[in-house]
C-alpha positions in Angstrom: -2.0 -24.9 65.8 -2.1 -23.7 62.4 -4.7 -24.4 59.6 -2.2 -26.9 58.1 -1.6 -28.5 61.9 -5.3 -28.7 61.9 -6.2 -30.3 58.7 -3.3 -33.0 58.9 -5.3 -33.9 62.4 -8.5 -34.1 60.5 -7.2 -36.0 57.7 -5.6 -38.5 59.9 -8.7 -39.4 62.1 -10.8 -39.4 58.7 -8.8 -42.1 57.1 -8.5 -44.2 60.3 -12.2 -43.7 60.1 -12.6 -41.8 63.3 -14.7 -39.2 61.8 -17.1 -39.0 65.0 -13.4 -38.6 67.4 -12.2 -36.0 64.7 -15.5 -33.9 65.7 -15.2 -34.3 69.2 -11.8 -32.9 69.1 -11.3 -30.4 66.2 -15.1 -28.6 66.4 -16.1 -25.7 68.2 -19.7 -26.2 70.0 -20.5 -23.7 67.7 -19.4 -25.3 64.4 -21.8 -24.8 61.1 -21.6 -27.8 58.7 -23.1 -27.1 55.4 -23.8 -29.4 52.3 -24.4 -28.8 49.1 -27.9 -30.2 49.3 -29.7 -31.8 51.6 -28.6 -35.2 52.8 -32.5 -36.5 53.6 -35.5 -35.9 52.2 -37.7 -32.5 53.6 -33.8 -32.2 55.5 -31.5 -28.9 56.1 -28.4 -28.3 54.2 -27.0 -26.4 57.5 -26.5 -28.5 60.7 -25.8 -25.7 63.6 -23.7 -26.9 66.6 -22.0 -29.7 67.4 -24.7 -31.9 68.2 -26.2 -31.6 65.2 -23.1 -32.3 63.4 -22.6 -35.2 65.4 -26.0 -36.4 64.6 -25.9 -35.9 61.2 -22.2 -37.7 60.8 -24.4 -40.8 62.9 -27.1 -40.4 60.2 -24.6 -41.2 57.2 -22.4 -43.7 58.7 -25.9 -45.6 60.0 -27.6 -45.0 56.1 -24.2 -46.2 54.1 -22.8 -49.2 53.8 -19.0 -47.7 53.0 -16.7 -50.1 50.3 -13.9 -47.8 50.2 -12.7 -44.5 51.2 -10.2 -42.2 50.4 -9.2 -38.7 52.0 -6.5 -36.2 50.3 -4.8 -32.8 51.7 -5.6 -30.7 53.6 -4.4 -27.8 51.4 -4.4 -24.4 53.7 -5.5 -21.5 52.7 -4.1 -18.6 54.8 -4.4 -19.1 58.8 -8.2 -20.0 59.2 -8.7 -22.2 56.4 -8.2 -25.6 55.0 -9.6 -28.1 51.8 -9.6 -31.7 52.1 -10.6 -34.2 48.9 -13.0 -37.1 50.1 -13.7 -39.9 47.6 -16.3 -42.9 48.8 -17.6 -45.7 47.1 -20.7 -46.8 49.1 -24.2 -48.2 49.3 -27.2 -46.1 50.2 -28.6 -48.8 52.9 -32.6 -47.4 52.5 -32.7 -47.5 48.5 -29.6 -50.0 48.0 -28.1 -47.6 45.6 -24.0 -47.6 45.3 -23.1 -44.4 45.1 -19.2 -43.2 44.2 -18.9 -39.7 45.8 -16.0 -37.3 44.9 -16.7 -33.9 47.4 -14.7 -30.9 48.9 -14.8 -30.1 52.1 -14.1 -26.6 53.0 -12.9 -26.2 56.7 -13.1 -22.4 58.7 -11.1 -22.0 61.8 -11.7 -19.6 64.8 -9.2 -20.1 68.0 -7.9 -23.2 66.9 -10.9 -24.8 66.2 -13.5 -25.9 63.4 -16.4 -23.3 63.2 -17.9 -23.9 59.9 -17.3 -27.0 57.4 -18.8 -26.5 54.1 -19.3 -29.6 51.3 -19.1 -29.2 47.6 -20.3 -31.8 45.5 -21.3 -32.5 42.3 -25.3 -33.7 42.2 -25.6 -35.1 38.9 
């Protein structure tokens, strides 16, 4: 599949909200998911392997109470690459904060398959 094959797949599951089913099907077990800072507290910015990416999309979907969400592209870049747009309007469940997030996701391909997602983000 190409990166444009890919990121069509990804963007479909993401606004059906099957982000957890897009992992399982789109990520190498080796994937690297960065952020651009670190989601908890004393946290990583890097989540290595797909366990850990799976725990950490688990983490936000049990800490956020989402309103609304909206998911745009992908726009491929070459063969191995893709962007997808991700808006969200949610609540922080811990502080009760709502939160309106506006982020870039930045998605690597190696043999068909996600090996590195990186977030950009603006933190205020």
């Amino acid at each position: 599949m190409s990166a444009k094959e890919i990121g069509e797949k990804l963007v479909a599951f993401c606004k059906e909200g099957k982000n957890l089913e897009s992992i399982n099907t789109l990520y190498a077990e080796n994937v690297e998911s960065i952020e651009a800072a670190a989601m908890q507290e004393g946290g990583d910015r890097v989540s290595k392997g797909i366990e850990a990416v799976r725990q950490k999309n688990q983490w936000w979907g049990e800490n956020h109470e989402i309103h609304s969400a909206e998911v745009a592209g992908p726009w491929p870049h070459g063969d191995d690459k893709f962007a997808v747009q991700f808006k969200y309007d949610v609540t922080n469940k811990p502080s009760g904060q709502r939160i309106q997030m506006n982020e870039i996701g930045v998605f690597t391909l190696e043999g068909g398959k996600v090996v590195r997602e990186e977030f950009f983000y603006n933190m205020g």
